[in-house]
C-alpha positions in Angstrom: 135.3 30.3 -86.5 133.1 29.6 -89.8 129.4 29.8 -89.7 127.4 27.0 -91.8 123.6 28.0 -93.3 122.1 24.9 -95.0 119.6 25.1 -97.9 116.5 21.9 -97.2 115.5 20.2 -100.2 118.2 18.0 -102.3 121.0 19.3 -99.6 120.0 17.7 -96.5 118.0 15.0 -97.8 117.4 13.0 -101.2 114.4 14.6 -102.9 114.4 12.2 -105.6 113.3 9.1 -103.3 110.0 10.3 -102.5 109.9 11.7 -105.7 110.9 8.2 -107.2 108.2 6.4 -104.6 105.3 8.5 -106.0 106.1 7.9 -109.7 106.8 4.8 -108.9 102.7 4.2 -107.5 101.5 6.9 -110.4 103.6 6.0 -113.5 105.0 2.5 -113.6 103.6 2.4 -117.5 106.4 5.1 -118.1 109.3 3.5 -116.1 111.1 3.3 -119.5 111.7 7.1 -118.6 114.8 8.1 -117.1 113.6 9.0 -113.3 116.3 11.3 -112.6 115.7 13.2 -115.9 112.0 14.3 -115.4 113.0 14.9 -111.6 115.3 17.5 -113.2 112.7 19.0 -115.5 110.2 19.3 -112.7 112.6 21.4 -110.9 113.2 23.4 -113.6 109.7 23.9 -114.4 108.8 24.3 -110.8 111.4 27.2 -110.5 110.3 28.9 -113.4 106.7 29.8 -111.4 108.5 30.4 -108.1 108.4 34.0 -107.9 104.5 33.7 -109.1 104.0 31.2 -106.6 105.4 33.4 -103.7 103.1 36.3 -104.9 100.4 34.5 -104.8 100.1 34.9 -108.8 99.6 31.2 -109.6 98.3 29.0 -106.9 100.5 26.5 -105.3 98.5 23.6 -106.1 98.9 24.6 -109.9 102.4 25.1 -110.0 102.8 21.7 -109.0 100.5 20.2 -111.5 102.1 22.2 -114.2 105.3 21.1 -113.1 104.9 17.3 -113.7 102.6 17.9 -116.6 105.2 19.7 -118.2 108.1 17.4 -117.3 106.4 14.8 -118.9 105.6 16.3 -122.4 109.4 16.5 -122.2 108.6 12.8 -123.2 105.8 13.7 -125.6 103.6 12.2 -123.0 100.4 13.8 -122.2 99.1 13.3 -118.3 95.8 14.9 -117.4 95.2 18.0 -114.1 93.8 14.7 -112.2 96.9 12.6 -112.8 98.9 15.3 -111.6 97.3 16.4 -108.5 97.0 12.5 -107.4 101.4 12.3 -108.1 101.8 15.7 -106.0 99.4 14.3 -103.0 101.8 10.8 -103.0 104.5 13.1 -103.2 103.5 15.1 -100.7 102.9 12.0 -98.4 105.8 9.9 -99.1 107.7 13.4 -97.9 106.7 12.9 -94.4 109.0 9.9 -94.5 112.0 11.5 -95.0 115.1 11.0 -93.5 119.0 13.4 -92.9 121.2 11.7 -95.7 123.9 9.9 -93.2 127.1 12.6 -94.1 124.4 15.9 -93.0 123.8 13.9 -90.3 127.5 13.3 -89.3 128.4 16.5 -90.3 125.6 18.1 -87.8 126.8 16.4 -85.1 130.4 17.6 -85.7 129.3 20.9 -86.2 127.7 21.1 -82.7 130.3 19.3 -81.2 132.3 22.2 -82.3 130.1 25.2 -81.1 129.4 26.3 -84.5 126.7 28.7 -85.4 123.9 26.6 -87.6 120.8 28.0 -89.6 118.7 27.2 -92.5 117.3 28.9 -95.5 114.9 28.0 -97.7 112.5 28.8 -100.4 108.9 27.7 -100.3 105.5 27.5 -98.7 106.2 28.0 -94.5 103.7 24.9 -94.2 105.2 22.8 -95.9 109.0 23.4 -95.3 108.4 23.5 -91.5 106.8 20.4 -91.7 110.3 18.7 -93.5 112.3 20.6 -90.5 109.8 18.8 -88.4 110.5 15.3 -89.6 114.1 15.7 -90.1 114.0 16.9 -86.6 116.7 19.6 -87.4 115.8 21.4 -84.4 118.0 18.9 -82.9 121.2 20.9 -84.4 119.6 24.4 -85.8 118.1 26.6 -83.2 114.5 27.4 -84.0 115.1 31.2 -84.4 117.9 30.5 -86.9 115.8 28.5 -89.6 114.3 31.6 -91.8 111.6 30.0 -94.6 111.3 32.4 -97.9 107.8 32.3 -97.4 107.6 34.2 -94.4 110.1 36.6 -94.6 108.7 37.2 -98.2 112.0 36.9 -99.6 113.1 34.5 -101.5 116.8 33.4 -102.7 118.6 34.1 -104.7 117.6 37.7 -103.8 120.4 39.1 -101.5 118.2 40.6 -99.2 117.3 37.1 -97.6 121.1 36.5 -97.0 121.3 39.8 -95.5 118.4 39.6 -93.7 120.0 36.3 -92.0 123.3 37.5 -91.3 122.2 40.8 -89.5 119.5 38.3 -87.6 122.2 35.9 -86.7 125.0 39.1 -86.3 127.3 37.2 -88.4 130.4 38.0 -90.8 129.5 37.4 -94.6 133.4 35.8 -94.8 133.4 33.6 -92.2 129.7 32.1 -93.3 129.4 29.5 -95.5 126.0 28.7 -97.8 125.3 25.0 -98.2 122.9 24.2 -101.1 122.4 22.0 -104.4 121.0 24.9 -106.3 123.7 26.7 -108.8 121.0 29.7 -109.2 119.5 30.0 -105.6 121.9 29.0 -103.1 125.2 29.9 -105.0 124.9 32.9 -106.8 122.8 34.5 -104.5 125.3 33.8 -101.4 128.1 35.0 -103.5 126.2 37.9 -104.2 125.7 38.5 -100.6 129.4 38.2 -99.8 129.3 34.8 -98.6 131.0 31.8 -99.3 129.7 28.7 -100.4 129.3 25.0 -100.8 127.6 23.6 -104.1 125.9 19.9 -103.4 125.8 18.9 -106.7 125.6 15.6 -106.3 123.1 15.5 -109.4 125.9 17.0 -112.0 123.9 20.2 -112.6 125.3 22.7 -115.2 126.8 25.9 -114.0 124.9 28.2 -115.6 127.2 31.2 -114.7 131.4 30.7 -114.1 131.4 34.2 -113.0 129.8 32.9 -109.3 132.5 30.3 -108.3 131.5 28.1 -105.5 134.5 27.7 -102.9 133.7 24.0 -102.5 132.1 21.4 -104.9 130.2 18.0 -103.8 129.9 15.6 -106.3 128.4 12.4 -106.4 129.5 10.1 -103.4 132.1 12.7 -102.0 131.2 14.1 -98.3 130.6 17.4 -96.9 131.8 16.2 -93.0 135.3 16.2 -94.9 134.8 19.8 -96.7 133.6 21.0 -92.9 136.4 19.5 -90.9 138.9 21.0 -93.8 137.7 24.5 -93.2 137.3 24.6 -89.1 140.5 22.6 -88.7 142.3 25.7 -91.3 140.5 27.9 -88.7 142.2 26.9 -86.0 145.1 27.9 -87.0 144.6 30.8 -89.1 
């Protein structure tokens, strides 16, 4: 039987829609600007300061301004410190409404249905992810003691250790666990690093930055992940 470890933000739900809903209330004077496109450069910015952010070497609150402010001189537009801080506290807010894309949800349910272990990694501030676990309401299919938040452990992926650290918590095989996750970087290098195997959401057509790390399973746009699960347990059975 296969194990299934899901990564939170842009794997289990759409980051882009509260991102969209706070641009939307900030910046509708730039809505010539391709939405998905400074979404990507936030990211990018925003993982650039990560491993300062963990380490308390740049302040949480100013890696996120940064990240927008940069994201938009992408643009040659320039937005102010106040600008920024006002998007991230919209974003912030319009978080709490968040909701399981329908195929996690479905593919939850089969999971449980089927006795199979569930956990969750992620990166980021133990606040603020628990607080997304919270309004997903993931406790419904992940046992509390299997959800491990960067931030706490301080370890962050794609460093190894955090894999490790998870599969000797959870005494579970690196082969029979799959990592679920949208980033290339993160969530598939560093499982395949750890001896894992893994699933890349990319539903956003990011660039693999290194064909060396082959993912076992790719999701692109409008393709489902219930069908990728069901492929692999139903294999199981009979292997």
């Amino acid at each position: 039987m296969y194990n299934f470890i899901f990564d939170i933000d842009d794997t289990v739900y759409d980051q882009l829609k509260p991102f969209r809903q706070a641009f939307d209330k900030n910046f509708q004077r730039y809505s010539s600007i391709p939405i998905t496109k400074i979404y990507l450069f936030s990211r990018k910015f925003s993982d650039a300061l990560f491993d300062k952010t963990e380490k308390g070497e740049v302040k949480l609150e100013d890696m996120q301004s940064y990240r927008i402010i940069k994201a938009f001189e992408m643009f040659d537009i320039q937005i102010t410190q106040e600008q920024a801080a006002k998007f991230q506290n919209d974003y912030q807010n319009f978080q709490k409404n968040i909701g399981l894309l329908e195929d996690i949800r479905k593919t939850l349910d089969y999971c449980k249905e089927q006795n199979v272990v569930l956990g969750i990694i992620s990166n980021g501030p133990s606040e603020h992810q628990r607080s997304k676990i919270k309004q997903l309401n993931l406790e419904k299919w992940v046992p509390k003691q299997n959800i491990f938040i960067s931030d706490e452990l301080k370890i962050a992926k794609p460093d190894v250790r955090i894999f490790k650290y998870v599969q000797n918590n959870l005494n579970i095989l690196p082969e029979s666990t799959y990592y679920i996750g949208d980033s290339y970087e993160n969530d598939m290098i560093g499982a395949k690093k750890a001896g894992w195997k893994a699933i890349w959401s990319n539903r956003r057509n990011h660039y693999q930055t290194d064909t060396s790390w082959k993912p076992d399973y790719v999701i692109q746009k409008d393709q489902s992940l219930l069908n990728i699960v069901q492929h692999i347990l139903n294999d199981s059975h009979f292997s």
